[in-house]
KERO-293880 format. One line per 8 residues: number of its first residue (from 1); for each residue x negated, y, z of N, C-alpha, C. Coordinates in steps of 0.1 Angstrom, whole numbers, plus 5000, padded with zeros to 4 digits. Atoms other than C-alpha are relative to their C-alpha. Example, Ala and Ser with C-alpha at 12.3 -4.5 7.8 and 13.67 -1.06 7.14 Angstrom:
2
1 = 4991:4988:5000:4877:4955:5078:4991:5012:5000 | 5009:4989:5000:4863:4989:5071:5008:5011:5008
REM end
This chain:
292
1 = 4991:4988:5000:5000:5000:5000:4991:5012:5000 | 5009:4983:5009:4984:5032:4986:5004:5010:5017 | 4996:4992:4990:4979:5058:5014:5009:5014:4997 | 4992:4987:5012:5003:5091:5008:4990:5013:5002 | 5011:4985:5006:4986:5123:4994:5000:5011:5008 | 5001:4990:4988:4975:5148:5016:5008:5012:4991 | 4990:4983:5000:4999:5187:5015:4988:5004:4991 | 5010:4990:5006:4985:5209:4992:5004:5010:5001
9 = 4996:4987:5000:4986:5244:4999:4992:5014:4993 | 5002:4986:5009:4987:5274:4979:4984:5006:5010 | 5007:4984:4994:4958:5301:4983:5005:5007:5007 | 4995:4992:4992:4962:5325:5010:5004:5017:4989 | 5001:4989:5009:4975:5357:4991:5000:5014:5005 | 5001:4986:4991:4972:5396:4996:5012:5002:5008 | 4989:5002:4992:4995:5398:5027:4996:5014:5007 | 5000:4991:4989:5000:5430:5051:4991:4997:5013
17 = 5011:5006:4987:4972:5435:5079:5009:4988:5007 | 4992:5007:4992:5002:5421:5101:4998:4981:4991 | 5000:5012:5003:4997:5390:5082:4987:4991:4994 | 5017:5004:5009:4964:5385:5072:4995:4986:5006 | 5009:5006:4999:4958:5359:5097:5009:4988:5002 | 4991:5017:5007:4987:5331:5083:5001:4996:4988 | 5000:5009:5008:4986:5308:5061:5011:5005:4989 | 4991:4997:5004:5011:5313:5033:4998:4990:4988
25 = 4999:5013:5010:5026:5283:5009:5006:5004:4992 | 4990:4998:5013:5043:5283:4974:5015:5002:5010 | 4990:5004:4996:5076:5277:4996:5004:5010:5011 | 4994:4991:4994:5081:5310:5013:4990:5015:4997 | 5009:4987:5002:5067:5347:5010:5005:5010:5011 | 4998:4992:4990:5068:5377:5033:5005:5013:4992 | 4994:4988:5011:5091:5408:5022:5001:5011:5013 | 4996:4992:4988:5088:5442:5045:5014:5003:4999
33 = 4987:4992:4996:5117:5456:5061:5000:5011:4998 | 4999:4985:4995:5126:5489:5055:5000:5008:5008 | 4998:4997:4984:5121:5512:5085:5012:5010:5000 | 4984:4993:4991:5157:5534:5079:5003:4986:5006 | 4994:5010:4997:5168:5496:5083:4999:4994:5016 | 5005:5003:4986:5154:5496:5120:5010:5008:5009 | 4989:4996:4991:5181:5520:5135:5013:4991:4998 | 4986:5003:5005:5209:5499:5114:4998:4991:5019
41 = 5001:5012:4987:5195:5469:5143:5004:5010:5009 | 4999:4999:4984:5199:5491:5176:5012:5011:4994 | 4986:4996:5000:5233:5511:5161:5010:4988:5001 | 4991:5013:4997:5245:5470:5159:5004:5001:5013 | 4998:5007:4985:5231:5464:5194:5007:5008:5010 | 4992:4987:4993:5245:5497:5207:5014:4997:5003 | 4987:5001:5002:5279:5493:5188:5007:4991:5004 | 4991:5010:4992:5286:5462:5202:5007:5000:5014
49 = 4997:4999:4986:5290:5475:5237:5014:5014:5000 | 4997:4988:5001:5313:5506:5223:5016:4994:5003 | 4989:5005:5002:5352:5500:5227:5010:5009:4991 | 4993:4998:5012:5363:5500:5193:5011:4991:4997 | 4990:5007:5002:5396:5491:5182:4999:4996:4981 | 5002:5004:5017:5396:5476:5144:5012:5001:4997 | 4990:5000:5011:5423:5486:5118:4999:4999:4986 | 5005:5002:5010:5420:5467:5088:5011:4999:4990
57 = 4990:4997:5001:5443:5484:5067:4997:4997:4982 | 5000:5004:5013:5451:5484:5027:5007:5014:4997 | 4994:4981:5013:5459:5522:5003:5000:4993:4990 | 4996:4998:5015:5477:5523:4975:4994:5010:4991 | 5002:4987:5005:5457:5542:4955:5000:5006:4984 | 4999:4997:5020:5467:5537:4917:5001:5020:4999 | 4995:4985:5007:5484:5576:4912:4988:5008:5008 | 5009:4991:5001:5451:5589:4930:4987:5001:4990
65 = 5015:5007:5011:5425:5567:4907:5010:5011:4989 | 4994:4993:5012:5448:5582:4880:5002:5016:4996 | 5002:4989:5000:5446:5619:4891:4986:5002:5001 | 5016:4999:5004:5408:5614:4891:4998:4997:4987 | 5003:5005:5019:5405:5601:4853:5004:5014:4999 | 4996:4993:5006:5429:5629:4847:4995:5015:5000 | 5011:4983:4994:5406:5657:4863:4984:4998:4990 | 5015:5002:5006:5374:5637:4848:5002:5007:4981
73 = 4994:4999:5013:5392:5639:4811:4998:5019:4999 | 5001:4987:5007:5393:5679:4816:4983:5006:5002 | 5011:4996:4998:5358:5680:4827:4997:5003:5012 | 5002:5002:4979:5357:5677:4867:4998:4988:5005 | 5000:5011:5001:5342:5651:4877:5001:5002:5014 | 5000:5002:4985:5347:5645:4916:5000:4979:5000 | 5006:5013:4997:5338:5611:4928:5008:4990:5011 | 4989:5002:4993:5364:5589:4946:4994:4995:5015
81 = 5003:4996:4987:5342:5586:4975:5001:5011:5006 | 5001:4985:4995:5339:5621:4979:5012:5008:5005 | 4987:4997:4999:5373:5626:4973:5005:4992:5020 | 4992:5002:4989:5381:5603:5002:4991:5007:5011 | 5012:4993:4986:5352:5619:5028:5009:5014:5001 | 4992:4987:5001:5375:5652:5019:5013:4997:5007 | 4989:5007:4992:5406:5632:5028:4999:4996:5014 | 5008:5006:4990:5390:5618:5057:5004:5010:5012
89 = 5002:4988:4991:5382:5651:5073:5011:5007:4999 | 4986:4995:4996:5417:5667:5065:5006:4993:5011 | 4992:5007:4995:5435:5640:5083:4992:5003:5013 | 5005:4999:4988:5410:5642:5112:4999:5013:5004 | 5002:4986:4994:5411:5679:5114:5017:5002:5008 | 4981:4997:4993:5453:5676:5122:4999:4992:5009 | 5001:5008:4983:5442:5649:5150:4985:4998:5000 | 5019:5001:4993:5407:5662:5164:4995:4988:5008
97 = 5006:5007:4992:5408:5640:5191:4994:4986:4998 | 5007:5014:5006:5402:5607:5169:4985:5002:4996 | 5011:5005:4998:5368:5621:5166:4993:5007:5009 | 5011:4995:4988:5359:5635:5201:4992:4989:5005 | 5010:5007:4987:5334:5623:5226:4999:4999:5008 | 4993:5002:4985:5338:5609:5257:4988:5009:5009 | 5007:4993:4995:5323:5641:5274:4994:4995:5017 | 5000:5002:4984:5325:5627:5312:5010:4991:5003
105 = 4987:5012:5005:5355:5598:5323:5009:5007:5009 | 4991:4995:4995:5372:5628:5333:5010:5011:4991 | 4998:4991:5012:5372:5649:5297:4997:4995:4989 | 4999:5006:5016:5369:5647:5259:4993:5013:4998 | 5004:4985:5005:5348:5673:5241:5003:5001:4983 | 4995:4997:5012:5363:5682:5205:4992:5008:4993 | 5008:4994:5006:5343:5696:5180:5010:5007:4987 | 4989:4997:5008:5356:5718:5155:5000:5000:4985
113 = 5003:5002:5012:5340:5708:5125:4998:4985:4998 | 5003:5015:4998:5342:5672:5110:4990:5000:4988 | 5013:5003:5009:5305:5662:5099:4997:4983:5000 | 5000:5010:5005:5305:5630:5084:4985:4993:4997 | 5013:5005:5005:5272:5606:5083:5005:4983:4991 | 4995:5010:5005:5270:5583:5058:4986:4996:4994 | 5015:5007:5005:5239:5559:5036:5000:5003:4984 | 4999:4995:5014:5228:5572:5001:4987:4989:4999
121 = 5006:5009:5010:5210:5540:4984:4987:5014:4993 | 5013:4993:5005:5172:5555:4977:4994:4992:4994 | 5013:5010:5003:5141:5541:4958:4990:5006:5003 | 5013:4996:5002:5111:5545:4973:4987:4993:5001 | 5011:5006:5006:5080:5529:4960:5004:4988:4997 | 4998:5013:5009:5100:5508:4938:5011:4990:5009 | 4992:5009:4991:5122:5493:4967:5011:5011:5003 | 4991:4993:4996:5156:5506:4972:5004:5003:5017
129 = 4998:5002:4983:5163:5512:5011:5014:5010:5001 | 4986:4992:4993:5195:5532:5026:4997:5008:5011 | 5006:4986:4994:5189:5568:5037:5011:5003:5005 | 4995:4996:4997:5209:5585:5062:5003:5015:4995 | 4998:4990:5004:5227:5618:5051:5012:5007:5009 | 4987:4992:4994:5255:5641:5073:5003:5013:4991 | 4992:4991:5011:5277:5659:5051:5011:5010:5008 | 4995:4989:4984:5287:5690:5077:5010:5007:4988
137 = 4985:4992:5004:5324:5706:5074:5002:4993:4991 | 4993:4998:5007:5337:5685:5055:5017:5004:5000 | 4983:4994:5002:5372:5699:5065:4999:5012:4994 | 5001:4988:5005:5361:5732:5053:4996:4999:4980 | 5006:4995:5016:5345:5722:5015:5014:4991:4995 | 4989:5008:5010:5366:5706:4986:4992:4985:4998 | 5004:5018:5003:5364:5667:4972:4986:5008:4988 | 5012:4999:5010:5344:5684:4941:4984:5006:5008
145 = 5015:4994:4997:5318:5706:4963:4994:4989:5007 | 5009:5009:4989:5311:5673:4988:4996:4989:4988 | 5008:5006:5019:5305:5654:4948:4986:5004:5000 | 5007:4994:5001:5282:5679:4943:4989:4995:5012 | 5009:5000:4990:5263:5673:4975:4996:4988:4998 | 5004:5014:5004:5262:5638:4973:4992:4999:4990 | 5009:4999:5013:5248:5642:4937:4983:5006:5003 | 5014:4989:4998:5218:5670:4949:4998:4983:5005
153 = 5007:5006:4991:5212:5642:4976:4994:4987:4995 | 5004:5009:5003:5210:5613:4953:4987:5001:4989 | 5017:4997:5009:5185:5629:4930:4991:5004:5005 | 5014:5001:4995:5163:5640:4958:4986:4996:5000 | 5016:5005:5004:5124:5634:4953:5002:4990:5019 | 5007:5003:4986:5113:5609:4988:4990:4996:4998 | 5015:5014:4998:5084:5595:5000:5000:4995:5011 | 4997:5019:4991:5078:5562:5018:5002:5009:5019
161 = 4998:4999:4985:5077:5586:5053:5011:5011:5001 | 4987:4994:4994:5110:5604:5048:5013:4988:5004 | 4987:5006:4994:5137:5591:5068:5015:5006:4997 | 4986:4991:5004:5165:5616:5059:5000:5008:4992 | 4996:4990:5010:5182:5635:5036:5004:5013:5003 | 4999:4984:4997:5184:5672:5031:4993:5008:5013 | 5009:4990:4993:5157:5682:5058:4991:4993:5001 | 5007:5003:4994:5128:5674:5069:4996:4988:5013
169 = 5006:5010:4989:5113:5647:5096:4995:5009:5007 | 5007:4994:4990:5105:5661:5125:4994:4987:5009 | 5009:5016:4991:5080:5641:5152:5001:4989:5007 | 4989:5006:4990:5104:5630:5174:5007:4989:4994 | 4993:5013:5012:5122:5609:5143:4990:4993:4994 | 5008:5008:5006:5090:5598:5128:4994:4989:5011 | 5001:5009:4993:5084:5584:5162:5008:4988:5004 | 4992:5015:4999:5112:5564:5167:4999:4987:4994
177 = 5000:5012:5004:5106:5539:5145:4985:4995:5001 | 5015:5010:4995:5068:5531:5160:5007:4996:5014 | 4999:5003:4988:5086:5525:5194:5008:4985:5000 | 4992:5012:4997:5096:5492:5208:5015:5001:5005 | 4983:5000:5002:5132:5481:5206:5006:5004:5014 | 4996:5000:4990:5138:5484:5242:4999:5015:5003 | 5004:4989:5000:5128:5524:5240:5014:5002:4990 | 4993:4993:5007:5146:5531:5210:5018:4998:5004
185 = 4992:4999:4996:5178:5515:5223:5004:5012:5011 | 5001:4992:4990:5171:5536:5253:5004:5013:4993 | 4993:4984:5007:5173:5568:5228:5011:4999:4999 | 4987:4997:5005:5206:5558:5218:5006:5003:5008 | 4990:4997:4991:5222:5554:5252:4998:5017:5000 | 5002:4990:4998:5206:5584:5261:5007:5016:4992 | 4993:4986:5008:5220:5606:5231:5013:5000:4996 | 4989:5001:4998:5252:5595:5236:5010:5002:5011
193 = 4995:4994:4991:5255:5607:5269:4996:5018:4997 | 5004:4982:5002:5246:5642:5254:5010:5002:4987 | 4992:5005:5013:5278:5644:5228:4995:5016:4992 | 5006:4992:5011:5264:5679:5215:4986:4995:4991 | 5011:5004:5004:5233:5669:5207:5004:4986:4991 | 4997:5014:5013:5245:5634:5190:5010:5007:4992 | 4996:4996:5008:5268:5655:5172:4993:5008:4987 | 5005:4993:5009:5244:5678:5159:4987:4995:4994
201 = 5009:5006:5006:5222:5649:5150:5004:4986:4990 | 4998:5012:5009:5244:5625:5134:5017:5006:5001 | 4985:4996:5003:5279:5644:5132:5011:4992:5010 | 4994:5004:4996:5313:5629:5145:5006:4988:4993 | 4992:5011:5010:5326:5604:5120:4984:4995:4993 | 5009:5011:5004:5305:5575:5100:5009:4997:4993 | 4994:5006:5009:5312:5561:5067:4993:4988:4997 | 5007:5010:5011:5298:5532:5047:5009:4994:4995
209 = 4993:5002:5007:5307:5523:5018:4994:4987:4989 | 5004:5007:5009:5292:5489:5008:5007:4993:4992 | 4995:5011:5006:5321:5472:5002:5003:5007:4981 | 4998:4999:5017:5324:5495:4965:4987:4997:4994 | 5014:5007:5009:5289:5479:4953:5008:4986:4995 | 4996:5015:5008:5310:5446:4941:5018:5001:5002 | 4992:5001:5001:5344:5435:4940:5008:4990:5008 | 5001:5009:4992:5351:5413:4976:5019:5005:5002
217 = 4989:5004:5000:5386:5406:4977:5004:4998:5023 | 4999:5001:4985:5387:5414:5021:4993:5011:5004 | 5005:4991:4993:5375:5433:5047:4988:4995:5005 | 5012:5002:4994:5340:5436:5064:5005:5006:5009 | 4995:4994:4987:5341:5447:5104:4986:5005:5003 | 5013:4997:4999:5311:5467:5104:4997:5006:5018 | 5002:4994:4985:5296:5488:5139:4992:5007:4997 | 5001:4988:5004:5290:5518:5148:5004:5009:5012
225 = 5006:4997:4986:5279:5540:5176:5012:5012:5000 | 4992:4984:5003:5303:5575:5162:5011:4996:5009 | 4989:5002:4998:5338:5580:5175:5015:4993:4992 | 4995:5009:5015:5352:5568:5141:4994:5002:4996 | 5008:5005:5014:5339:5550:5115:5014:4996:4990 | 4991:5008:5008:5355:5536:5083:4989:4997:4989 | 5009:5008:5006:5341:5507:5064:5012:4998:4985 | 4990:5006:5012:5354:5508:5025:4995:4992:4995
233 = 5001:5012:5009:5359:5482:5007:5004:5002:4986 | 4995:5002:5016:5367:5469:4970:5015:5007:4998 | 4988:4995:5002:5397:5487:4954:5001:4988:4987 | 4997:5013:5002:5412:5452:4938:5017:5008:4993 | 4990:5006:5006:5444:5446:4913:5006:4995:5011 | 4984:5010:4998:5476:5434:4932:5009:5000:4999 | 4989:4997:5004:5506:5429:4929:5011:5004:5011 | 4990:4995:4990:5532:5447:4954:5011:5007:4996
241 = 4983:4999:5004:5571:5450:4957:5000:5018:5003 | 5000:4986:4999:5578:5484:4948:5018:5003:4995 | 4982:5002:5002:5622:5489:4950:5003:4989:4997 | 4995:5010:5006:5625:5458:4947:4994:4991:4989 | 5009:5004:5011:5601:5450:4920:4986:5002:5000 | 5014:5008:4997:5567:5434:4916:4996:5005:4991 | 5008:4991:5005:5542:5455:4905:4982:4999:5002 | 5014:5003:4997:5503:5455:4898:4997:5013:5003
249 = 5009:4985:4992:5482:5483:4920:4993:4999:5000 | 5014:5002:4993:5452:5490:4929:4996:5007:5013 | 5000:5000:4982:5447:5484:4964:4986:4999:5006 | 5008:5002:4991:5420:5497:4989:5000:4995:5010 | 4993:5008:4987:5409:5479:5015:4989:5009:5007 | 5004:4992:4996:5396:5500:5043:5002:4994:5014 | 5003:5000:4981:5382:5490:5083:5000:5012:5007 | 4999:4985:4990:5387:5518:5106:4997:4997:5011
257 = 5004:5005:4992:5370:5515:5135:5004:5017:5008 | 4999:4980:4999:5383:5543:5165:4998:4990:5014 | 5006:5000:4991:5370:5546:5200:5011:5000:5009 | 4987:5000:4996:5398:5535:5223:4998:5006:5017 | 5001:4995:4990:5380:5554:5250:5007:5018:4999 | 4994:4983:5002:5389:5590:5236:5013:4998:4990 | 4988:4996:5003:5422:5581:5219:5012:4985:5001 | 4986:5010:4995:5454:5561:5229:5004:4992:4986
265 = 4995:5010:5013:5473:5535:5206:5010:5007:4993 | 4984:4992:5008:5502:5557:5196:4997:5009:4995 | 5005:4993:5011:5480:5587:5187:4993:4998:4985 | 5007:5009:5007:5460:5565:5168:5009:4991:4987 | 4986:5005:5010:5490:5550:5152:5008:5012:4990 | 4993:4986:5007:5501:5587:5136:4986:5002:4996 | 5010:4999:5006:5466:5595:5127:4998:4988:4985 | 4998:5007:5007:5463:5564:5107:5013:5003:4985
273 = 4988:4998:5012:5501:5570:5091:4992:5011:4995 | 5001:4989:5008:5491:5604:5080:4991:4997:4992 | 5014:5004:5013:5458:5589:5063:5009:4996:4989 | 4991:5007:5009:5480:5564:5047:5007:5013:4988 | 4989:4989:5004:5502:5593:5034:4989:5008:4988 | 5005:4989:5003:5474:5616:5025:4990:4992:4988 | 5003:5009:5013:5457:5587:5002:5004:4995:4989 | 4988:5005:5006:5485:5572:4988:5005:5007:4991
281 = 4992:4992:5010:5498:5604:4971:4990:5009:4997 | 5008:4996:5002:5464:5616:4963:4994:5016:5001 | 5002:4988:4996:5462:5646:4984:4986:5009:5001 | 5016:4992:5002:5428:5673:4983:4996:4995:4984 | 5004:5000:5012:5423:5661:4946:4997:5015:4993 | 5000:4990:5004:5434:5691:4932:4992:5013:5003 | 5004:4984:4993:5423:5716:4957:4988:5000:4998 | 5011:4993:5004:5390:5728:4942:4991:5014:4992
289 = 5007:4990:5003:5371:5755:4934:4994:5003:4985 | 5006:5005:5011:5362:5737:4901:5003:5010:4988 | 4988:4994:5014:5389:5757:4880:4995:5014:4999 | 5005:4986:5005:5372:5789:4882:4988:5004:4996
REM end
């Protein structure tokens, strides 16, 4: 009986100092992590401790898709994310309190502007990674000017040591991500017991919007440190009874995540309707500045 053949293993290849001193076979390789992708981990480990209530709801949004073609056709393009971050912040400006801060567990601190953070897909040195950006007032601009913004932000120059969009790194942020996890978590409690200061560093509301990169037929239940978030999803063909009759739409599907420490279930439940309302019949479309 023949003895069996000894392993053969690859050459060791150019690997990161961090790895210089293992082995590496045909049968696996080493890929860095992105360092925005290092807060996504301690806003998980954060957000899991937050008490968020989940509403994983469904908009009709055919006659708004349709007032968007019909603005694109005259030469306005607005962007139907942008559009909804516009929607978003209307609805949240008629019920502030869905995005205060639990000031003390004897108050709520309201802010009077809703500044929206959300992730703008970057490439830098050839690897795409996910940049933070806060998109301030949007209850004050239109769906076309927060387009606009989005656009500047997506054509931005970076390089591999910017962390964020539309300013500058300061020392304090470039250090966060050399500190151990047990530290940087520590930043978060910490700037969550300061709700100015986390306002004026990451706004009041959170978006992401992976579920429009494909076409997933459900909801994701993302996390998330803000007072609201909303996680969109695919906008999907269905079919729904409309008088009586069965009808194809196209239906978003949208997670709402809201903090059940600063707002009750019944407020929460009229907030919600009004969104419903204010998407459904494709309200803030129009209102722009575009026309002049």
């Amino acid at each position: 009986m023949s003895s069996p053949k000894p392993l053969k293993y690859a050459s060791c290849r150019a690997l990161p100092d961090e790895f210089k001193s293992t082995q590496m076979t045909d049968s696996y390789r080493y890929q860095k992590i992105a360092r925005s992708r290092i807060a996504t981990f301690d806003i998980f480990s954060i957000g899991l401790k937050k008490h968020h209530i989940n509403a994983m709801l469904e908009f009709d949004v055919t006659e708004s898709r349709l007032k968007l073609r019909d603005l694109r056709k005259k030469g306005i393009a607005i962007s139907f994310n942008a559009w909804l971050l516009k929607v978003i912040g209307t609805v949240i400006n008629m019920h502030p309190e869905a995005a205060a801060y639990l000031y003390n567990k004897k108050k709520l601190i309201i802010f009077n502007d809703i500044n929206v953070s959300m992730l703008i897909e970057k490439k830098i040195n050839d690897t795409k990674v996910p940049i933070p950006i806060v998109i301030e007032k949007v209850n004050e601009k239109t769906a076309f000017e927060i387009t606009q913004e989005i656009e500047q932000a997506k054509s931005q120059v970076l390089h591999s040591k910017d962390i964020v969009l539309k300013k500058q790194s300061n020392f304090f942020e470039r250090l966060y991500y050399h500190l151990p996890g047990f530290l940087r978590r520590l930043f978060w409690k910490l700037l969550l017991k300061r709700p100015k200061t986390a306002f004026k560093t990451m706004g009041n509301v959170a978006i992401t919007s992976v579920g429009m990169m494909g076409r997933i037929n459900g909801w994701f239940i993302h996390k998330s440190v803000h007072p609201i978030s909303f996680g969109i999803g695919s906008v999907l063909k269905k079919p729904v009874v409309i008088e009586n009759n069965i009808k194809i739409r196209e239906i978003l599907n949208i997670t709402v995540l809201v903090d059940h420490d600063v707002i009750d279930g019944v407020p929460m439940v009229r907030f919600l309707d009004d969104l419903t309302k204010y998407i459904e019949k494709g309200k803030e479309i129009n209102n722009t500045n575009a026309w002049h």
